[in-house]
C-alpha positions in Angstrom: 87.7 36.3 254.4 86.3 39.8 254.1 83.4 39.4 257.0 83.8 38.7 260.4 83.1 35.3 261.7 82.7 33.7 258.1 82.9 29.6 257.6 85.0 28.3 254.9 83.8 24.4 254.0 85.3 22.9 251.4 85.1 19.0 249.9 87.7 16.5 249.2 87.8 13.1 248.1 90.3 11.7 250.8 91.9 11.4 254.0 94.1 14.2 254.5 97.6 13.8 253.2 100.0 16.2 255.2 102.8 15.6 252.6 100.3 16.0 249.1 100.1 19.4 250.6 100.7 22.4 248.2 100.5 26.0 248.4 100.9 29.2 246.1 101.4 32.8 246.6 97.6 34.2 247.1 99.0 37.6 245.8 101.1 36.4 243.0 100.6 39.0 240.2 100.8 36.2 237.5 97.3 35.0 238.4 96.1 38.6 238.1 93.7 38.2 240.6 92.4 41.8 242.0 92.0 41.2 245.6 89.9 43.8 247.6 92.6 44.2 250.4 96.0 45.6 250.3 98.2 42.2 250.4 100.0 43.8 253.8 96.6 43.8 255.8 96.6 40.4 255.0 96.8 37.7 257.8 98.9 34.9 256.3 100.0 32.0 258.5 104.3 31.4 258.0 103.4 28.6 255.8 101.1 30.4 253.6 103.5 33.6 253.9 106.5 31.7 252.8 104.4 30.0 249.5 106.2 30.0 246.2 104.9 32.1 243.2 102.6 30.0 240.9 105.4 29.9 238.3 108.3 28.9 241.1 105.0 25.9 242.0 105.2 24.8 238.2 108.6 24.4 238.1 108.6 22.1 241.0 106.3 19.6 239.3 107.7 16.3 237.8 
């Protein structure tokens, strides 16, 4: 987040699902999102640093 001690909750509709987990590229420049950070300040766990691009995440769906 962009303030200091800020809580994320979010809602879901089941028991977590370790292997249903999916992840994209937060600074993809397909999803032409303008983030107001510069994409190396940003603290990204290895999982979330090593996401595919949303295109490379299509491709990988049945």
């Amino acid at each position: 987040t962009l303030a200091d001690e800020t809580v994320v909750a979010y809602k879901v509709t089941a028991l977590y699902e370790p292997h249903a987990e999916r992840s994209i590229r937060f600074d993809d420049p397909d999803l032409g999102i303008d983030w107001p950070v510069d994409s190396a300040d940003a603290v990204l766990s290895d999982k979330d640093a090593a996401a595919p691009s949303f295109a490379e995440f299509l491709q990988g769906l049945p």
